[in-house]
N, C-alpha and C positions, 0 to 999 in steps of 0.2 A: 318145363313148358317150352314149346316151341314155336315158335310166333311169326310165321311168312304168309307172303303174300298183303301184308296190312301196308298202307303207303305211310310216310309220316304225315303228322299232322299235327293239331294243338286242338282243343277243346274249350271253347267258352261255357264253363258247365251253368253261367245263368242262363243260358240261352235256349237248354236242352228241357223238354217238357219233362215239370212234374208229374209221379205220380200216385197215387194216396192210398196204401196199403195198411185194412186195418188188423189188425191183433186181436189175441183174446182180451184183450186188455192194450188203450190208447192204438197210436195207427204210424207208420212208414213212411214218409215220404221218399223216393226214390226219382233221381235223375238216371237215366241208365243208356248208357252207348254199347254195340256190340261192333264190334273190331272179330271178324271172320268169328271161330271158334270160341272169342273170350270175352268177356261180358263184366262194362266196370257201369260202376254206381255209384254215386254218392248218393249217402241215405240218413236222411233225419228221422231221427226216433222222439215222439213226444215224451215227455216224462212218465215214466211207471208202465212201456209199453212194454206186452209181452207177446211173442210169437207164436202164432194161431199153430203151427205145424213145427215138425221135424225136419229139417232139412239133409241130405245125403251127397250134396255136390261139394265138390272141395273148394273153398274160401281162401282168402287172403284178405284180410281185415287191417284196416290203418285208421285210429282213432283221431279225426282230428280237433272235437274240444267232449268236453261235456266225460259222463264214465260209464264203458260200457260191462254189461256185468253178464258172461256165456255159461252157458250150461251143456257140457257134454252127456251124450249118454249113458257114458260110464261112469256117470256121478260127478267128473270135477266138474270143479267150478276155476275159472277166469276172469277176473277186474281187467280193464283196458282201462290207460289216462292214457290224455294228449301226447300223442309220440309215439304211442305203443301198437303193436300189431299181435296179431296169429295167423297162426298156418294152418290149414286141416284138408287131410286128403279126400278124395273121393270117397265114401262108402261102397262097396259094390252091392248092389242089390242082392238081399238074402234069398234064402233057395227056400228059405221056413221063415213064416211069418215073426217077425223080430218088433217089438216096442219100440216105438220112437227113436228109427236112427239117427245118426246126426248130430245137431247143437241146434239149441234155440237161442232166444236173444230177450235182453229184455234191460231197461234204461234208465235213466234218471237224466233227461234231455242231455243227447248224445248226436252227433254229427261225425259217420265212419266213412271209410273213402273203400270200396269192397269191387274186389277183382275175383270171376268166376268162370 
């Protein structure tokens, strides 16, 4: 990743509007900054929430309390506790319609710190 042009700075993320994204199941709340190209979040998950879509863009996830539990496309599965992170690259857009790329998400009241 390469990261210019962004000046420094600090972030009061109480200060940054929420905002309320729901699931196929419980809803998102999302604080979200965008710094040129990269896009960070902090995002609380209600308990039992599950993500309406597939997602294709590459993550960088940082759990910081609660357990978060991901589901790849290829079947695995990932637990996150407090401390813990993933990595996952872009997908590139398929040339043939393809099932749900990506990872979804889904909680047991979790609060992740997610850079994109």
């Amino acid at each position: 990743m390469h990261m210019s042009d962004i000046p420094f700075g600090t972030t009061d993320w109480s200060a940054v509007p929420e905002t309320v994204h729901p699931g196929e199941t419980g809803t998102a709340r999302w604080r979200t900054r965008d710094f040129g190209d990269i896009r960070v979040r902090v995002v609380e998950y209600s308990p039992g929430y599950l993500a309406d879509h597939w997602c294709s863009k590459g993550h960088i996830l940082y759990v910081l309390e609660g357990v978060l539990h991901t589901e790849l496309e290829d079947g695995r599965k990932v637990t996150l506790t407090p401390g813990t992170s993933i990595r996952s690259p872009t997908v590139p857009k398929p040339t043939v319609p393809r099932p749900k790329p990506g990872c979804a998400y889904s909680s047991s009241t979790d609060r992740a710190l997610a850079a994109q």
